[in-house]
N, C-alpha and C positions, 0 to 999 in steps of 0.2 A: 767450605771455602771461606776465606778470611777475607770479609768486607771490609773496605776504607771510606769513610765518611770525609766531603770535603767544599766546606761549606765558606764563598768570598763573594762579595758583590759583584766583581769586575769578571764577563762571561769571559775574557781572553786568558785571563789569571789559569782560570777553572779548565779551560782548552788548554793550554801550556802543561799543566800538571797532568792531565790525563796520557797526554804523549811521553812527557818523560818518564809516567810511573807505569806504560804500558809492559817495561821486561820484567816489572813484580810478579806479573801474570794474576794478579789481583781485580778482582771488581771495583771499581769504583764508582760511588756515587756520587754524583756533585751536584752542587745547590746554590743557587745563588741569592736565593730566601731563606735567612733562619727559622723562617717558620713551617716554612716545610722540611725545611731537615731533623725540624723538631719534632713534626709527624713520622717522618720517617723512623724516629729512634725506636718507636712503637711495632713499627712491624720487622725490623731489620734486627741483624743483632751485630755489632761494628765490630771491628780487634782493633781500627784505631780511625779516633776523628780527630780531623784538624781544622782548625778553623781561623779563618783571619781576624787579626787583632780590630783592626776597626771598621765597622760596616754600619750604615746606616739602620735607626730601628732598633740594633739590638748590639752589644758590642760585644767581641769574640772572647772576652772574659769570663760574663753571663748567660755566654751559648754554653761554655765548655762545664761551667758550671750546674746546669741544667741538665746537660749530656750523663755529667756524671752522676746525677740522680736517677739518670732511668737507665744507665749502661752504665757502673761504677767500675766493671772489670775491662771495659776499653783505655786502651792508652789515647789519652790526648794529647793533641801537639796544635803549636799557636804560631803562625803567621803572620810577619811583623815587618813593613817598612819602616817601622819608627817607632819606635817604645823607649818608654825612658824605665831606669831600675826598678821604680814604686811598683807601674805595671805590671811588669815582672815577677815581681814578688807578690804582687797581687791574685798573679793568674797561681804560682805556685800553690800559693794556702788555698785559694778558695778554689779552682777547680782542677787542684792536681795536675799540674803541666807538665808530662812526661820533658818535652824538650819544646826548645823556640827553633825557626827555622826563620833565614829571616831573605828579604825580597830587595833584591833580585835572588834569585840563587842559581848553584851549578847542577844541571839535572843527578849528575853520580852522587852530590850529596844530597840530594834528598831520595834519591833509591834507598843508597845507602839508609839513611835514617829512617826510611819508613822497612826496609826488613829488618831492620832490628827490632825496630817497636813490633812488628807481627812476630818476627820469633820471640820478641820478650811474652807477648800476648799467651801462643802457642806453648810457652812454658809455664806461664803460671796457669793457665788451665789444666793443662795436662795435671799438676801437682795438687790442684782440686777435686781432681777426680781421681787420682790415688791416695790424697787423704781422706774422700768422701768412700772410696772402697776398704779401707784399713780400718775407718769407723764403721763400718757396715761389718765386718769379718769381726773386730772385738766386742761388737753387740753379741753376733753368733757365739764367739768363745763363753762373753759374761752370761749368756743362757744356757751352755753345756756345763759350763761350770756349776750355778747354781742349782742345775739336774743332781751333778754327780753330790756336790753336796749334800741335797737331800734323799738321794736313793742310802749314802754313806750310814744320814742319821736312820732310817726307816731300818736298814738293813746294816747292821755295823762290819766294816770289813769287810764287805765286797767291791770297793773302786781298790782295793790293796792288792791286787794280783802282783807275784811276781811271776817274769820269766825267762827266759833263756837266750844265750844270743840268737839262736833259731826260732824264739818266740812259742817255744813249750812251754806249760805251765812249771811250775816247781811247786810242788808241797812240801808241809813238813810233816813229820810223822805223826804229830800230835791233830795233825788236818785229815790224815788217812786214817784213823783212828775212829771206827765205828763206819767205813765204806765193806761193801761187800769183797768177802777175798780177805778180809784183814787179818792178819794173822798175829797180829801183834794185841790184842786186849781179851 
């Protein structure tokens, strides 16, 4: 299940979003303490936090920046009555700011925005774990392979079969050549 991390001072903020992001069918966590959401990043594992740009204590720049040292594969999104461009580009570099969302907003766009950021989530996972299987499977080939190589040098000429489209063997006659039955030396 794809958790959402959603962390503002203001409890009404935090009630508002949980009704509009109820048709996610997402869990949601909400926090009105960064410092508990920052415990939480420990035992939870987020597909995406958001968090408001200014909050007393700790500001939503430095959360999300945090976040993404202990969750680097959650999408973050930032929360913003009021930000000027620095900010902006502030939260971009330093703590990777999938997108701003900004306050007031209309419930549809922020569904909208947050299933996009879970299915972006949901995609680039998935793609870690078929590149984490496709490295797994060419380890397996790089150790058949340096079998066949070495049974090759020990024994020269035996990974060299050929065979048929039926997958009979084929010899040549020079290979039948001292077999019982041979009629040819």
């Amino acid at each position: 299940m794809n958790l959402i991390q959603v962390v503002d001072d203001e409890p009404q903020i935090l009630s508002a979003l949980q009704r509009a992001l109820r048709p996610l069918g997402c869990p949601i966590h909400t926090f009105s303490d960064p410092q508990q959401a920052l415990q939480a990043l420990t035992s939870h594992e987020y597909a995406v936090i958001i968090s408001d740009y200014k909050m007393p204590g700790l500001d939503g720049i430095t959360y999300l920046r945090f976040a993404k040292q202990r969750q680097p594969e959650a999408l973050r999104m930032m929360f913003s009555g009021h930000g000027d461009r620095q900010s902006m580009i502030q939260a971009i570099n330093d703590a990777e700011v999938y997108r701003f969302l900004s306050k007031p907003w209309e419930d549809y766009e922020i569904e909208a925005a947050l299933r996009s950021a879970v299915e972006l989530y949901q995609s680039r996972r998935e793609n870690r774990q078929l590149l984490d299987r496709v490295r797994r499977q060419q380890s397996v080939l790089r150790r058949q392979e340096e079998e066949l190589l070495r049974l090759e040098a020990n024994h020269p000429g035996l990974t060299r079969v050929r065979r048929d489209a039926d997958g009979a063997l084929l010899l040549d006659d020079d290979e039948l050549a001292g077999w019982p039955g041979d009629d040819h030396g």
